[in-house]
Steps between C-alpha positions, in 0.01 A plus 500: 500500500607891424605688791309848471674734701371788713565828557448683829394869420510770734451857528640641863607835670624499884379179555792345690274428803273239280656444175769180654159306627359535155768365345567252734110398365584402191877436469451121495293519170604808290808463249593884493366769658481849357460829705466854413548772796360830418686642790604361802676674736566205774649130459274401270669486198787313723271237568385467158851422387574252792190309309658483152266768359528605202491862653382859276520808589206694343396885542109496681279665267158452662421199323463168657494335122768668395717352777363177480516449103867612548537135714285309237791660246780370697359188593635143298277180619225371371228627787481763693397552876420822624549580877505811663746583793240448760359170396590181528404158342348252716743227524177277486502564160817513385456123351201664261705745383784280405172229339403827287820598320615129450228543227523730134459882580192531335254629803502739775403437848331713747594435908335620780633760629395568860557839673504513855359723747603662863135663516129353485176643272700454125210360261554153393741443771551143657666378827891422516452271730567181302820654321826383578718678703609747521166628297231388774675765752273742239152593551400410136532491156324587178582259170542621138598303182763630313716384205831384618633239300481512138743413166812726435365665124593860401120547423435442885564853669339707814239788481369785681751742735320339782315185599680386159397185326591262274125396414445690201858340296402142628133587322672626180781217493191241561667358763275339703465591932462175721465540870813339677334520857889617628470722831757767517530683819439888473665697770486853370171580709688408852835704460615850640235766532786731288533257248119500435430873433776481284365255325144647523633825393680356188184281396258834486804679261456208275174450533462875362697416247365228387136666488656782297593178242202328490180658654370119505262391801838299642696761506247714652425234778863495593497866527220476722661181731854701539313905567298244845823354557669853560205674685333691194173347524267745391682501138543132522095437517529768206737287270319162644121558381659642156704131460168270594302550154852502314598170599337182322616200670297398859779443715657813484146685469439366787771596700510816376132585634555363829838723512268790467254397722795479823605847372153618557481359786851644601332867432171398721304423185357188614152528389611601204737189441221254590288652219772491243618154585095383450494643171867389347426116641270375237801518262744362712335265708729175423804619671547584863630835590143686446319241699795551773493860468104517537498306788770640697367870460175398671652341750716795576162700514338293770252363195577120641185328354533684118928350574351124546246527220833559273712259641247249438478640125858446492608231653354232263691645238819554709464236776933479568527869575564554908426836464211425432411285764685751749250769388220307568552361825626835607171607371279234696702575788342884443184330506548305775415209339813312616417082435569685123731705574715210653453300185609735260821567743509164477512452144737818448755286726438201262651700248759618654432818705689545819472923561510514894205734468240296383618208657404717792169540346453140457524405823248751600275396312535132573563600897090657469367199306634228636777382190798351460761842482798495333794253583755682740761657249801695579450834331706604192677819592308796285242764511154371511299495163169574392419241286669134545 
């Protein structure tokens, strides 16, 4: 059989406190591993080198595709893995990924790329507490799929300044996407407050940019995400209810009106985000973050029985998602109907959910009806979250 070989692509500036533990990842199955540094100014280009990298200097011009074609252009294998700085491969699946470029480069793969959180309340986010360590020390994490591993063809190259993709070439090249099921590791969420508004800062001048480029509804709904991430919320709802009609596909719909319903919310518009998230779910009813969104505002508003009547809309199209469940036993608990508010705690723990807090709430519940609580647990070390 061929050997394909595989190519380790990196973009990285001052990452010398992560960038070793990334490597360290995916040494065992990568044949070369290119990096491009758009300027350091600590050890990481040292460490780099003490890797073998294949290390290049390049000037940072705002552009996240720029840097990361500049890789693709260096690189020599077969495959290619992408891998930022603060990720890391699970060593779980390090077999798979060795299985998938044994064969012809002729596909791409997506992996699962999940970001984890110090903080509670993020939509669509699920308990840590079944990572590995180090990850369970986290409060939780919320999963995207993203292209990661895909053939080594000049016709394959990155666009956008900013939440860059590689999508739109795989489409045109007809090469075919096949989900790979690979966990990576995210830590970019959980590291130095200073490092974050950097990053924050840098995503919202790109994000400008990029809008500038394109005026498409995905540009505009990054635009939106970034202004909430730096405080600027009353342009962000702005941006965010301009973006909804312009973008076709649910998913991101989706997200994209619940986005603007937590800014409205964030500005004490809370009637006003019910109403708007009852008249966008009709066209976005299949995916989750609406149904989430909808539920959790009334909640927030002390409008327990209208929070139940949702989750029970929801949850027979969503019945894995412990948020879910959270919200509506914390919601039963409101009612003080607790033999139901103990089984959805109950069922939230099934699938995974450990936040101290509503543990808490469980055995209240279960403590005034007469249940089984929860088992006794030593608490993971983290603030307490609002919803599983």
């Amino acid at each position: 059989m061929k050997h394909h070989r595989l190519s380790l692509c990196m973009i990285v500036r001052d990452e010398e406190d992560v960038l070793a533990a990334a490597l360290d990842s995916v040494r065992s199955v990568v044949d070369e591993i290119v990096v491009v540094d758009t300027g350091s100014e600590d050890e990481t280009p040292t460490i780099a080198r003490r890797y073998g990298a294949h290390l290049i200097f390049e000037t940072w011009r705002d552009d996240f595709s720029r840097a990361r074609n500049v890789a693709l252009d260096a690189a020599t294998a077969d495959w290619i893995l992408i891998l930022d700085a603060d990720e890391r491969v699970d060593r779980e699946d390090l077999g798979r990924v060795t299985e998938l470029v044994s064969a012809p480069p002729d596909r791409a793969y997506t992996f699962r790329q999940l970001t984890y959180l110090d903080h509670g309340g993020a939509a669509g986010m699920r308990s840590a507490a079944a990572a590995p360590p180090p990850y369970s020390q986290w409060c939780g994490y919320v999963e995207a799929r993203q292209t990661r591993l895909f053939p080594a063809r000049s016709s394959l190259r990155y666009e956008g300044r900013v939440h860059e993709e590689i999508a739109s070439a795989l489409g045109r090249s007809g090469v075919e996407s096949v989900d790979a099921s690979i966990v990576i590791h995210h830590l970019g969420k959980v590291r130095d407050e200073h490092r974050r508004r950097r990053k924050r800062e840098l995503y919202l001048r790109l994000a400008q940019s990029k809008v500038a480029e394109r005026g498409d509804g995905p540009s505009a709904f990054e635009l939106g995400v970034a202004l909430v991430e730096v405080g600027e919320v009353d342009s962000a709802l702005e941006i965010l209810l301009k973006a909804v009609p312009l973008l076709e596909e649910s998913g991101p719909r989706a997200q994209c009106v619940a986005a603007a319903s937590r800014a409205m919310c964030r500005l004490d518009r809370s009637g006003e985000a019910v109403a708007y998230l009852y008249e966008q779910l009709p066209s976005v009813a299949t995916v989750l973050p609406v149904w989430e969104a909808l539920a959790d505002v009334h909640h927030r508003q002390g409008q327990h029985d209208l929070a139940v009547t949702i989750l029970h809309r929801a949850l027979p199209l969503f019945p894995d998602q412990l948020q879910l469940w959270a919200l509506l036993g914390k919601s039963y608990l409101a009612l003080h109907q607790f033999d139901l508010a103990a089984r959805s705690f109950e069922r939230w723990h099934a699938l995974g959910g450990r936040t101290a807090s509503l543990l808490q709430d469980w055995a209240a519940a279960a403590e005034r009806c007469g249940m089984t609580g929860p088992p006794i647990e030593r608490p993971l070390a983290f603030p307490a979250a609002d919803s599983g």
